[in-house]
N, C-alpha and C positions, 0 to 999 in steps of 0.2 A: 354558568360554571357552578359546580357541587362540590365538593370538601366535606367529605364527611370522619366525625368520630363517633368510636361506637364504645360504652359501657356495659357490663352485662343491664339489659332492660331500658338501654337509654341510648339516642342516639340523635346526637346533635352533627347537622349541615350546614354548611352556607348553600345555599342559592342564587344566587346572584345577589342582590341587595336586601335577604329574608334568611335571619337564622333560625332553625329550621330544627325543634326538640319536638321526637317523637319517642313517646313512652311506649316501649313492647316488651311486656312483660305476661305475657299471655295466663302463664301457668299458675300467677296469684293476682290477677283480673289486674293488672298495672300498679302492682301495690308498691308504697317509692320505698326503698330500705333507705338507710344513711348514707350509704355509695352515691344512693343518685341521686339524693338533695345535695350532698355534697359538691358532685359535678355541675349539678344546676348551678351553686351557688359559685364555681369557680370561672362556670360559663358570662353572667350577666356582667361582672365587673369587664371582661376585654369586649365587648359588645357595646359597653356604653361606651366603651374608646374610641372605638375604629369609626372614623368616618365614611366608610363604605358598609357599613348595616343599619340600613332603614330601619327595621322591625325585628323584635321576636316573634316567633308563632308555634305555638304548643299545639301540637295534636298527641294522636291514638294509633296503632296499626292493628289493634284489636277489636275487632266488630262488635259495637253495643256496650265498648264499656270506655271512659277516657280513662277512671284512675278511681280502685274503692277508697283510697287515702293512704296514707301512712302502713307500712309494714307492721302491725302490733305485733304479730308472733315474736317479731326481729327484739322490739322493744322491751316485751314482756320478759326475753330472754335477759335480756341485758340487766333489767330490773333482779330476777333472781338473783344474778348472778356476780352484777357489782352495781349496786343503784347509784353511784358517783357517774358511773359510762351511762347508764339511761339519762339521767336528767343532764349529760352534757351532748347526749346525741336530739333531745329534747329542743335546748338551749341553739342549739345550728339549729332545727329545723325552723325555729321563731326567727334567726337570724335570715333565714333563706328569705322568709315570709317579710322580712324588713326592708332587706334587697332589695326585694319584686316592688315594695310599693315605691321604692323611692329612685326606680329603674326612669328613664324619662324617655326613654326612646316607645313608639306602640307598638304594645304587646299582645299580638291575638289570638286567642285560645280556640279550637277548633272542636267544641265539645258535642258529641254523639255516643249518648249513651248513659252509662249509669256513671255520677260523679260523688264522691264523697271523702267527709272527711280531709286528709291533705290534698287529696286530687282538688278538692274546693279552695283549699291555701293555695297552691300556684297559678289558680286561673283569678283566684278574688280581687288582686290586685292591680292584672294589668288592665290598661286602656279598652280592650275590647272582647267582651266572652260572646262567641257565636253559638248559639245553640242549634243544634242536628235532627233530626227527625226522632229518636228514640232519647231525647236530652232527660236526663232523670237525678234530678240534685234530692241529696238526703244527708242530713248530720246526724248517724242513730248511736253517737256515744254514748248516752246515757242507757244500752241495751247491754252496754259492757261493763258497767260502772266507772265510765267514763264523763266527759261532758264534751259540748260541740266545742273545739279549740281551733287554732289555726286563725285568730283574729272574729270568728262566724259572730260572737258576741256583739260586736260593735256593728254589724249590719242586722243584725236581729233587733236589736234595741230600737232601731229609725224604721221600722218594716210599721206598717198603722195597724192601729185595732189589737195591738199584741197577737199579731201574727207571728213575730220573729218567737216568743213566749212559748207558741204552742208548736213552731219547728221544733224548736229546742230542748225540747222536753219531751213532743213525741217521734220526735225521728220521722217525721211523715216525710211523702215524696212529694218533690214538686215540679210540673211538666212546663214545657216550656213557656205556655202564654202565662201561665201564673210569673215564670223565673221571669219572663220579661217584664210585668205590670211589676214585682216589686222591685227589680234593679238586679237582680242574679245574673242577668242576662245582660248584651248590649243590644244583639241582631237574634232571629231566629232566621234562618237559611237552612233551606234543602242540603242537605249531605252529599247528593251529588254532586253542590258547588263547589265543596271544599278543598279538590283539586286542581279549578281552576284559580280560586283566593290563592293558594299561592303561588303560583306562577304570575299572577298578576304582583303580589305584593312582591314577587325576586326582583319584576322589571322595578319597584319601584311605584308605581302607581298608589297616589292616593287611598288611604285606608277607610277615609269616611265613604265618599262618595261611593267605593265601591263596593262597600256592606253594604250602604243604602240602597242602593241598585238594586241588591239578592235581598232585601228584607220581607218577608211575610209575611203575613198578620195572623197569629194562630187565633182561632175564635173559642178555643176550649180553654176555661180558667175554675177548673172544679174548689179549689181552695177558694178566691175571693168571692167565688158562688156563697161559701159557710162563713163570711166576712162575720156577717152581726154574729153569728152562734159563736165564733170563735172570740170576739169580742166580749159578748156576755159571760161566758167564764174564766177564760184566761187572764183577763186584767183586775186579779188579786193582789194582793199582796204577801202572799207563800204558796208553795204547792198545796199543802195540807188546804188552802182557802179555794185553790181551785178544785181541789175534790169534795170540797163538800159541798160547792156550787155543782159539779157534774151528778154526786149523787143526790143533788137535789132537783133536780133537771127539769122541765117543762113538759106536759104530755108531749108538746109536738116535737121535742128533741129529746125524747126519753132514749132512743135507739142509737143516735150520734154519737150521744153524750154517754152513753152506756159502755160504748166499742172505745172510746176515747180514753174514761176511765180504765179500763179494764188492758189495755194497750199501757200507760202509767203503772198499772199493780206490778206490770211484771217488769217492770226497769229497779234501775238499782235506785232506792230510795233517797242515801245522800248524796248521786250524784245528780237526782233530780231537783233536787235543793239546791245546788249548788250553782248547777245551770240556771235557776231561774235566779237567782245571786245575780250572778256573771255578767247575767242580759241586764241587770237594772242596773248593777253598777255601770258598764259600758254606757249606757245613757249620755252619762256625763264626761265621758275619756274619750279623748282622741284615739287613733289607733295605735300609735305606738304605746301610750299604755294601756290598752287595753292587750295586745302583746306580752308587755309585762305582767299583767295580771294572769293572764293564762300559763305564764311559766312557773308562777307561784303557785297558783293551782294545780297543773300539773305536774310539779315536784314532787306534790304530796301526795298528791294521788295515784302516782305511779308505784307507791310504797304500798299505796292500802289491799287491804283482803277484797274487796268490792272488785277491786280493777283487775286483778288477779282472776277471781272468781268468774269474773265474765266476762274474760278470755277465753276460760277453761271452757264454760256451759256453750258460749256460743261458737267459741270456734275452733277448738280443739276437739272436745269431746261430743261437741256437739248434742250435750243431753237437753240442749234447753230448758235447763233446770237451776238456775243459779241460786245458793242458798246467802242471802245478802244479810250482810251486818245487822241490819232494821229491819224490822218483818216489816212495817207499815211507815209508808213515808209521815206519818204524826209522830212518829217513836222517834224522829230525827230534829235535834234542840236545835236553838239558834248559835249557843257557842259553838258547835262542833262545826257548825255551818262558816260559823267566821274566821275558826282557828285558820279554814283554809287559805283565806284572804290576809292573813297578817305579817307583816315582814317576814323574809326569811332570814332565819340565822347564820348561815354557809353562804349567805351572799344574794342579792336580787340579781336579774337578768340585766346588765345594761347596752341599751342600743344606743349608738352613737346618732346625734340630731339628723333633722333633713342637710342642715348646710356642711356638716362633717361628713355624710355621707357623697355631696356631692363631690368636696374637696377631694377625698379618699379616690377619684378617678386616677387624678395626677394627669 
């Protein structure tokens, strides 16, 4: 049996015992506005009720893409326009992201294709991320004078080698056998199978056993291939400490290390700082606050000229030309760094505990 409802760009079913969100928003590559976190968020609570829904399961009806993240244009707008309504459409989408982890039914994500950003927040937290033939995770916030949010801090921090370090700061992409070796992933599975997961998962059918079944072994992992190189500069102690290890680079990784640099010049300065902040503080937070911290950081950042600015160069006007605050990520102090981390005045983010949210079913 099928029930479906449909939002513009969203469109949640039941299936028989598998509820069933499919993002189709073709025309801004699945990009979620606050309508459809919203729904997301109104969808999980009657789903953890019913005892006839086995699982959630998130897919795509867009070829090659699950979701680039978050609407910014939506955001940016709102920022001009009343920065109170941004940082509380900000504030839900963290809350969304709280839901999902503390959602207890499995949750499996059906991912083929290019994922980022918030498309990364709603598959991070469930039970099971399946990755697809063309599976392509990237968090390149920091090209906008942004930083990777949506929780990505606290899986970057535990990633070895300060891998999560040089996600984070350089937007790079990562395919699936990489997503699997550091935990991005749960399964990789062919794409073709993905219509039969769920019909199987509507009957009800076991969800391990039968990823396990469709699982692959991709043998291409080009990132932990650059494991040590990435290691030997990224685990500094500031950006400014990794560019001067990059520009001091080795003959044999003069070339890597040069594309890698030069990839950093053109990101926004303090919010490459800030990311590399983010990821050392998450070290030691759980993820609820590390949540919290990302709502403090993005409060402020949604104000500044930086995030503005590379909006504007990358996706409006598309000059890729962003003129940032800092010529050079060295021009960028450690107050200004910290200012972003420090209480907020109008109030912190609060999410209610694990056992308050489960209470909250009723």
């Amino acid at each position: 049996m099928s029930e479906a409802h449909t939002v513009e760009g969203l469109q949640l079913e039941r299936v028989g015992a598998a509820a069933v969100a499919t993002i189709a928003r073709p025309s801004r590559r699945n990009a979620l506005d606050h309508a459809m976190q919203m729904r997301f968020a109104a969808w999980y609570p009657g789903l953890a009720r019913d005892p006839m829904v086995y699982c959630a399961v998130l897919r795509s009806s867009v070829p090659g893409v699950f979701s680039v993240g978050g609407d910014v244009r939506e955001l940016i707008g709102l920022a001009t326009g009343d920065l109170a309504a941004a940082r509380a459409a900000m504030a839900d989408e963290i809350r969304l992201f709280w839901l999902q982890e503390c959602f207890s039914k499995p949750t499996v994500s059906l991912i083929d294709g290019t994922v980022m950003g918030s498309g990364v927040g709603i598959t991070l937290y469930g039970t099971h991320r399946v990755a697809g033939d063309r599976y392509a995770f990237s968090m390149p916030e920091t090209a906008i004078g942004f930083f990777p949010d949506a929780g990505m801090s606290h899986a970057f921090a535990r990633m070895p080698g300060s891998i999560g370090v040089y996600l984070g700061l350089t937007g790079a992409t990562v395919t699936a056998g990489d997503a699997l070796a550091l935990g991005l992933v749960t399964h990789v599975v062919p794409v073709a199978a993905f219509d039969g997961i769920v019909r199987s998962l509507a009957d009800a059918d076991p969800v391990d056993p039968l990823l396990d079944g469709l699982q692959i072994e991709p043998s291409a992992t080009p990132l932990l291939s650059d494991a040590g190189r990435i290691a030997r500069y990224f685990d500094a102690p500031s950006v400014a400490a990794i560019a001067a290890r990059l520009e001091a680079a080795s003959h044999a990784d003069r070339e890597w290390a040069t594309s890698v640099l030069d990839a950093l010049r053109r990101r926004s300065p303090l919010a490459l700082c800030l990311t590399h902040r983010a990821i050392r503080e998450a070290a030691s937070l759980d993820i609820r606050a590390t949540l919290a911290q990302d709502y403090r950081i993005g409060a402020r950042l949604v104000a500044s000229d930086d995030f503005r600015e590379g909006v504007r160069a990358m996706l409006i006007d598309k000059d890729r030309a962003p003129r940032w605050r800092h010529a050079r990520i060295e021009d960028v102090t450690d107050a200004e760094v910290a200012a972003f981390f420090a209480s907020l005045a109008e109030g912190e983010l609060d999410l209610p505990d694990r056992t308050a949210m489960q209470s909250a079913r009723g």
